[in-house]
PQR file with spaces between the fields and no chain letter, atoms N, CA, C, O and H, PARSE charges and radii, in Angstrom:
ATOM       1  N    UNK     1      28.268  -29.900  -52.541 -0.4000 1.5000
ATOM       2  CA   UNK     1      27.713  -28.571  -52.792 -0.0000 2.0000
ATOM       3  C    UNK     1      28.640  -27.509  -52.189  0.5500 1.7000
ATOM       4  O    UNK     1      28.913  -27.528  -50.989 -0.5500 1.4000
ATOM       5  N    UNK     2      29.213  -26.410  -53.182 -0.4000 1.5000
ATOM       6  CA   UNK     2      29.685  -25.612  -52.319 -0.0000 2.0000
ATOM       7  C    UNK     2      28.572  -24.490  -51.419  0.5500 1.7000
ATOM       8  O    UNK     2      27.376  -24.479  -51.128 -0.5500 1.4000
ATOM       9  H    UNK     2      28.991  -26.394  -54.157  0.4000 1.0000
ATOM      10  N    UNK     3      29.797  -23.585  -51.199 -0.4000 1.5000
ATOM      11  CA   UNK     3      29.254  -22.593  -49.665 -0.0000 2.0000
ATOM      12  C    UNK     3      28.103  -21.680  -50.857  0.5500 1.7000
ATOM      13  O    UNK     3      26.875  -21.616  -50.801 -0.5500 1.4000
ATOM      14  H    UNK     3      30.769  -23.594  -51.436  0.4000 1.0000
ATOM      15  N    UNK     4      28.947  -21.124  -51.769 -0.4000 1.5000
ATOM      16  CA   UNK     4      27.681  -20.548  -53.027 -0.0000 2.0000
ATOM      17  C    UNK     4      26.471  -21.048  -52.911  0.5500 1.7000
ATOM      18  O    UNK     4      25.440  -20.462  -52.581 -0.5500 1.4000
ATOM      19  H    UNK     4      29.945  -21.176  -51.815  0.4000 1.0000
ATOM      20  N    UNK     5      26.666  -22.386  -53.254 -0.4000 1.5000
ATOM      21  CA   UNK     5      25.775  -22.875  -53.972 -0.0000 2.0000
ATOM      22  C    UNK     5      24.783  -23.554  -52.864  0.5500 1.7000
ATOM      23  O    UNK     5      23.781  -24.191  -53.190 -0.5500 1.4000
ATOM      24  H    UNK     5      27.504  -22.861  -53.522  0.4000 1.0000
ATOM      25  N    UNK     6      25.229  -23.317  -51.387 -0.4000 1.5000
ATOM      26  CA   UNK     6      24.185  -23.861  -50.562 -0.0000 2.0000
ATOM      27  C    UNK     6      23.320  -22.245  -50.081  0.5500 1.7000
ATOM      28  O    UNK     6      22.173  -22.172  -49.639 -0.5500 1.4000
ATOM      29  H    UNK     6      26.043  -22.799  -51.122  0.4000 1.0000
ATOM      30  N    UNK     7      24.216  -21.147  -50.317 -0.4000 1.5000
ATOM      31  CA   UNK     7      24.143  -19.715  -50.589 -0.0000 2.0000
ATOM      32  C    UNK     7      22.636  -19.368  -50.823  0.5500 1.7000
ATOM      33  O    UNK     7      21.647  -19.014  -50.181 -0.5500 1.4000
ATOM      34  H    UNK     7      25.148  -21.206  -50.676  0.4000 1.0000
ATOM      35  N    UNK     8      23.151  -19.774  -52.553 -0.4000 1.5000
ATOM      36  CA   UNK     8      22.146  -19.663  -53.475 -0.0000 2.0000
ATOM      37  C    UNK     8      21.002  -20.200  -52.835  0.5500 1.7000
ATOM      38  O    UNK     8      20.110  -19.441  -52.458 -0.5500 1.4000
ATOM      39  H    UNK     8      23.955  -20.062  -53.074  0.4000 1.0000
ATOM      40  N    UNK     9      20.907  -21.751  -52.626 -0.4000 1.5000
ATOM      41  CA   UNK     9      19.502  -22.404  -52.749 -0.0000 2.0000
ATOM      42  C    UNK     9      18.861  -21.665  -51.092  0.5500 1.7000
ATOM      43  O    UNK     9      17.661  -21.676  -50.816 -0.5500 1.4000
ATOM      44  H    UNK     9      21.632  -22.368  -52.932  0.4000 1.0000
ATOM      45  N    UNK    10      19.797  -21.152  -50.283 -0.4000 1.5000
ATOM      46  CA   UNK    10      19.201  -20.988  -49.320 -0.0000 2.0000
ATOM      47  C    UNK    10      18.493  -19.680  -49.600  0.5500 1.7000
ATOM      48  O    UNK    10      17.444  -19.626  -48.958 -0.5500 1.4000
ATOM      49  H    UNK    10      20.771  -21.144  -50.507  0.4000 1.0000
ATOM      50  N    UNK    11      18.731  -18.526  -50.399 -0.4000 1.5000
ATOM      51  CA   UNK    11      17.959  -17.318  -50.532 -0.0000 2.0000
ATOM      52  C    UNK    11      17.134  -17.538  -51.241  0.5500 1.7000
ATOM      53  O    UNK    11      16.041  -17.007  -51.044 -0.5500 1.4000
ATOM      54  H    UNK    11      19.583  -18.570  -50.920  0.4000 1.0000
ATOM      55  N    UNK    12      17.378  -18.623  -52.623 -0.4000 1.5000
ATOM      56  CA   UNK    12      16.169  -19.395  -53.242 -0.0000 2.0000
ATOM      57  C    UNK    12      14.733  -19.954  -51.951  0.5500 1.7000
ATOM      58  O    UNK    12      13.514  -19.787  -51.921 -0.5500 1.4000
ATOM      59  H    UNK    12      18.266  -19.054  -52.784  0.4000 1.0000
ATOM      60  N    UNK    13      15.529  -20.503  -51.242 -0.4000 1.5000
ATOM      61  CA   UNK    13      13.907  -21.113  -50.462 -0.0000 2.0000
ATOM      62  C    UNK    13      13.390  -19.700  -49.624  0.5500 1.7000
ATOM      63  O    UNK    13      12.234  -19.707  -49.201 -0.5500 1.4000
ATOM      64  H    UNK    13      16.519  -20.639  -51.266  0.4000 1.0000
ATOM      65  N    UNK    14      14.066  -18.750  -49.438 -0.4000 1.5000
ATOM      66  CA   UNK    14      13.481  -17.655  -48.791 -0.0000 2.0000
ATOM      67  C    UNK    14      12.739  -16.736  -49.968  0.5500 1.7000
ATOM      68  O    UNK    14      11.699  -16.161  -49.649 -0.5500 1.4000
ATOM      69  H    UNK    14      15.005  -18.745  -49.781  0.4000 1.0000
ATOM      70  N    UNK    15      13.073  -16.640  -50.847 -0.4000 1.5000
ATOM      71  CA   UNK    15      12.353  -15.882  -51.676 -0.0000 2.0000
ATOM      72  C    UNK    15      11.035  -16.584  -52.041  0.5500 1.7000
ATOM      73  O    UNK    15      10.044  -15.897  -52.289 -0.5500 1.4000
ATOM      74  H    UNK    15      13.918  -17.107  -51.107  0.4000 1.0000
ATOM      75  N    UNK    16      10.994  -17.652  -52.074 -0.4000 1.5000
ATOM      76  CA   UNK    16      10.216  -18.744  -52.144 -0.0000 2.0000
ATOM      77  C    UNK    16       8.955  -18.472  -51.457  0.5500 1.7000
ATOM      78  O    UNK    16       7.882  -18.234  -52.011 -0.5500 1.4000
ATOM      79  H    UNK    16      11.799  -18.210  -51.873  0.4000 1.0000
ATOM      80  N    UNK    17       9.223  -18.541  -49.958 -0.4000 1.5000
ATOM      81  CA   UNK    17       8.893  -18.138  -48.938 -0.0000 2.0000
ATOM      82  C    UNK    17       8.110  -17.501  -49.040  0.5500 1.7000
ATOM      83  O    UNK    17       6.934  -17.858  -49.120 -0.5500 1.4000
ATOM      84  H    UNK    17      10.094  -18.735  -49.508  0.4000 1.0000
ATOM      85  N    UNK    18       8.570  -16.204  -49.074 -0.4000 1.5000
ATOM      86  CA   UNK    18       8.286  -14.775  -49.634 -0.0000 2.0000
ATOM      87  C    UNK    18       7.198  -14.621  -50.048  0.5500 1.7000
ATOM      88  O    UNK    18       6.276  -14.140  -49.390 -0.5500 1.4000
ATOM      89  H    UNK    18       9.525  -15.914  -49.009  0.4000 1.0000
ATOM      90  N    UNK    19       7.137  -14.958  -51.066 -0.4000 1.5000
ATOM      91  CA   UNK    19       6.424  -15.063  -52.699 -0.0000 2.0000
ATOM      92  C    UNK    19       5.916  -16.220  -52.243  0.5500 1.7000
ATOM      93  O    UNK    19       6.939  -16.796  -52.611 -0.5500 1.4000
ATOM      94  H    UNK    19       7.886  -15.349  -51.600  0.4000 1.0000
ATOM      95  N    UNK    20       5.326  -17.024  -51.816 -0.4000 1.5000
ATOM      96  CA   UNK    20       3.702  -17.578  -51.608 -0.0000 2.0000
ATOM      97  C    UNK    20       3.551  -16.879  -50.384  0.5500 1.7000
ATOM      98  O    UNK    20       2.507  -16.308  -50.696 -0.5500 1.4000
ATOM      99  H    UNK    20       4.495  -16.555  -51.517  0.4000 1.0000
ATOM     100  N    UNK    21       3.871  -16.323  -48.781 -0.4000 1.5000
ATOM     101  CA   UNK    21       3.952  -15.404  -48.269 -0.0000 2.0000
ATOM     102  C    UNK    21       3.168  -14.356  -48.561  0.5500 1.7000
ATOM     103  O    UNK    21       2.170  -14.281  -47.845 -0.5500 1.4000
ATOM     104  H    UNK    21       4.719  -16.787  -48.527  0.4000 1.0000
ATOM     105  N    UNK    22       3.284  -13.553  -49.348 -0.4000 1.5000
ATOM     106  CA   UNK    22       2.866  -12.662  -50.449 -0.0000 2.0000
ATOM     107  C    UNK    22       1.766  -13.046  -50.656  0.5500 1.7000
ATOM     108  O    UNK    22       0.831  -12.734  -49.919 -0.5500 1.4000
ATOM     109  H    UNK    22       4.094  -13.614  -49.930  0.4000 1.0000
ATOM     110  N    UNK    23       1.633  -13.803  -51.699 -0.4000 1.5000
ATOM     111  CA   UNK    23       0.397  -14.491  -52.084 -0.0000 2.0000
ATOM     112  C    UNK    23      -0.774  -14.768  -51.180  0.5500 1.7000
ATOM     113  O    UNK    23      -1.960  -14.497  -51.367 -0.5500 1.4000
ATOM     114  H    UNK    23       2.393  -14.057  -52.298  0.4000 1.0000
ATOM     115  N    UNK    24      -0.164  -15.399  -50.102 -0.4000 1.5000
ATOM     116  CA   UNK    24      -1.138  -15.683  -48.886 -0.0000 2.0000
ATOM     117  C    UNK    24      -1.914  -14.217  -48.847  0.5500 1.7000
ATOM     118  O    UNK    24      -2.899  -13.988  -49.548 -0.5500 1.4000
ATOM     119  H    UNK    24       0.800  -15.620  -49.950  0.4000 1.0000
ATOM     120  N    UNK    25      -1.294  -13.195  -47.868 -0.4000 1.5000
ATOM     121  CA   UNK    25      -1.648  -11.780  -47.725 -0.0000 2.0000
ATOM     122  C    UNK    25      -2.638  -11.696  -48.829  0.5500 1.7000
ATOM     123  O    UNK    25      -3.845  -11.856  -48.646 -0.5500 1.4000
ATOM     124  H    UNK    25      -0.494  -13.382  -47.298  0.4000 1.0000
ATOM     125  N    UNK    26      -2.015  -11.402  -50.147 -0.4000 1.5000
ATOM     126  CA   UNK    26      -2.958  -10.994  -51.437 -0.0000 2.0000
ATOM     127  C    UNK    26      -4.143  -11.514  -51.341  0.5500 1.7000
ATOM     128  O    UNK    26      -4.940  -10.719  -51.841 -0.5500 1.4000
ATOM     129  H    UNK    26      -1.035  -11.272  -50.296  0.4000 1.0000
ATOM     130  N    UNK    27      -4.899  -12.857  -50.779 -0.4000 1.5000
ATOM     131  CA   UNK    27      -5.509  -13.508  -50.767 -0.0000 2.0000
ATOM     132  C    UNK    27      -6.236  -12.754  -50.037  0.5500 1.7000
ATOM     133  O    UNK    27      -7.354  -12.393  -50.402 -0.5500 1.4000
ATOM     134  H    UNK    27      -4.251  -13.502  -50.373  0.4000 1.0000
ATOM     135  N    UNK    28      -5.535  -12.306  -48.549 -0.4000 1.5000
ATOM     136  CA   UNK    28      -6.896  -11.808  -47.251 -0.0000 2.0000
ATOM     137  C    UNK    28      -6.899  -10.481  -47.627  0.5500 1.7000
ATOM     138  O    UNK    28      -7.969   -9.875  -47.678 -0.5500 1.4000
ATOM     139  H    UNK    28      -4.627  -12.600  -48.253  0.4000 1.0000
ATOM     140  N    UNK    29      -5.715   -9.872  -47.933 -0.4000 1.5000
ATOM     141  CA   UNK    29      -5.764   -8.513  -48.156 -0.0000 2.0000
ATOM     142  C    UNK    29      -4.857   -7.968  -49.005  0.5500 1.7000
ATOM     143  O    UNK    29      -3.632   -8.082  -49.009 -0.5500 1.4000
ATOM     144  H    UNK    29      -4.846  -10.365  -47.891  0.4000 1.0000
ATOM     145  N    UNK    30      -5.916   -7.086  -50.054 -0.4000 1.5000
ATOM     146  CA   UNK    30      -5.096   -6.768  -51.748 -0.0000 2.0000
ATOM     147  C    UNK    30      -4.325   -5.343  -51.571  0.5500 1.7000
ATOM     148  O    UNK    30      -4.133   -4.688  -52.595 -0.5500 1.4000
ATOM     149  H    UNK    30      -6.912   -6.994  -50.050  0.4000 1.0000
ATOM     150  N    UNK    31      -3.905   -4.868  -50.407 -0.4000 1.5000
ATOM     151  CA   UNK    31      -3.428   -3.970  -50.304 -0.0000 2.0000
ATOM     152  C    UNK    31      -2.250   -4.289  -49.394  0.5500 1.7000
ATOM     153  O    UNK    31      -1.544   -3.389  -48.940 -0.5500 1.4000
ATOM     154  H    UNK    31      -4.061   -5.400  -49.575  0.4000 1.0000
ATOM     155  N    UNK    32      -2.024   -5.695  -49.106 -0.4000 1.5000
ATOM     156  CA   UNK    32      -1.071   -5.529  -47.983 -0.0000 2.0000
ATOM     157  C    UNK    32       0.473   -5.986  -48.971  0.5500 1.7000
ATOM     158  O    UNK    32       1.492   -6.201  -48.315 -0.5500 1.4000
ATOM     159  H    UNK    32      -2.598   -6.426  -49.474  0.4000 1.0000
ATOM     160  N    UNK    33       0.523   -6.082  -50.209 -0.4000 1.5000
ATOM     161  CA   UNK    33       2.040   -6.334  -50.764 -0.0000 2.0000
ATOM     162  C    UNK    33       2.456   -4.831  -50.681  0.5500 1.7000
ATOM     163  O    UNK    33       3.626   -4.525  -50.449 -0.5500 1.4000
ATOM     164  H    UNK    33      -0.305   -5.907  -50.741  0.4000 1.0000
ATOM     165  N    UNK    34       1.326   -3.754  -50.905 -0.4000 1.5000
ATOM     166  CA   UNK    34       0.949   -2.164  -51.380 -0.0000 2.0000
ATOM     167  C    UNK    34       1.805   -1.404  -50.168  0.5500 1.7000
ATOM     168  O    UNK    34       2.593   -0.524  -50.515 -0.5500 1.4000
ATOM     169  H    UNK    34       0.375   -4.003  -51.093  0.4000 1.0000
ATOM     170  N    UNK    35       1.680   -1.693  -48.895 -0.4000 1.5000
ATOM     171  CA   UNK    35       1.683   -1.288  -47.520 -0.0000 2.0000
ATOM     172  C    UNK    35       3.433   -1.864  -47.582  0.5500 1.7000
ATOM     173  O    UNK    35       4.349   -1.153  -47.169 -0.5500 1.4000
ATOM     174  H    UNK    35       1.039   -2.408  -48.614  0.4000 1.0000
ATOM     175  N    UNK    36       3.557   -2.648  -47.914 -0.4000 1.5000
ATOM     176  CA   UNK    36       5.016   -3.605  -47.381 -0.0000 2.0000
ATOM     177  C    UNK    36       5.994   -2.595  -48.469  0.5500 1.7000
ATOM     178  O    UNK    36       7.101   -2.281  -48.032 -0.5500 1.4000
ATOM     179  H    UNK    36       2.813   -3.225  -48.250  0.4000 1.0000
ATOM     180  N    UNK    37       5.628   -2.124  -49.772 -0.4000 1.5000
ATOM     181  CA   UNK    37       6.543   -1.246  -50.859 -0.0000 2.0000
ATOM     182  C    UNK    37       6.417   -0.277  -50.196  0.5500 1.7000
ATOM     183  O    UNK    37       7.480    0.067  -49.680 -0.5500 1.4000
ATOM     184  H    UNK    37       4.729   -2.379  -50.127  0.4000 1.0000
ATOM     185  N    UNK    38       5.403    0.473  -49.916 -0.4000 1.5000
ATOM     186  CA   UNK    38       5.039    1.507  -48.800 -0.0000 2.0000
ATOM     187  C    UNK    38       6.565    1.977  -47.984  0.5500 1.7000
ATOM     188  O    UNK    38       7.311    2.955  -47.988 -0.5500 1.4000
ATOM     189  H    UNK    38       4.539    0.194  -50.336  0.4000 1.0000
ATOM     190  N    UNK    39       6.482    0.379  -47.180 -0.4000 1.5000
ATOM     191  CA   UNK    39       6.819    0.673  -45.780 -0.0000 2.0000
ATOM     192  C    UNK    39       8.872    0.124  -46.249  0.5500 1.7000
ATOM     193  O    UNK    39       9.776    0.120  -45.414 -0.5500 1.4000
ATOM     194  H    UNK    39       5.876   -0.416  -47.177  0.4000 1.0000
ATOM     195  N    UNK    40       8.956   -0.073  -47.032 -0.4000 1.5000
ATOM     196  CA   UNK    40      10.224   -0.228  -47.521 -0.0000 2.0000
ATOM     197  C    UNK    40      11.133    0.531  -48.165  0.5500 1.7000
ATOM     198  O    UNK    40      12.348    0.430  -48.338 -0.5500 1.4000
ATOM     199  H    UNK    40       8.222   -0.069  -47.711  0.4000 1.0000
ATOM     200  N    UNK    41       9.722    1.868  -48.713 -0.4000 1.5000
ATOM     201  CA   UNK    41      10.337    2.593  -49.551 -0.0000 2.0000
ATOM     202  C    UNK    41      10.745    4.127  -48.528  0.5500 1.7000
ATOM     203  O    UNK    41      11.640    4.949  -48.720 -0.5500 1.4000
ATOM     204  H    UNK    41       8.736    1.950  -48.572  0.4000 1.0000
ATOM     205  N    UNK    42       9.604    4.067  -47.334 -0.4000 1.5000
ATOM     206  CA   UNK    42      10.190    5.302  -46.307 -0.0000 2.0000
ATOM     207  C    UNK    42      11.923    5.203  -45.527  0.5500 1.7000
ATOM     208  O    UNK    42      12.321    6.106  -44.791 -0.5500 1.4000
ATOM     209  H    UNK    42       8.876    3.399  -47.177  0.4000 1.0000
């Protein structure tokens, strides 16, 4: 595997992450992906 391509899969498992991450939150609270665009976009 190159350095890319261990690159790649490694921002792959973080986005991953992320995004059930995400999901979790959405679950307890439907405003908290809302708060995180919020707080990314100041």
């Amino acid at each position: 595997m190159t350095l890319d391509g261990e690159r790649d899969l490694s921002l792959g498992s973080v986005l991953l992450s992320l995004k059930e991450y995400s999901a979790n939150l959405l679950c307890i609270d439907p405003f908290a992906l809302y708060r995180i665009h919020v707080n990314y976009l100041q």
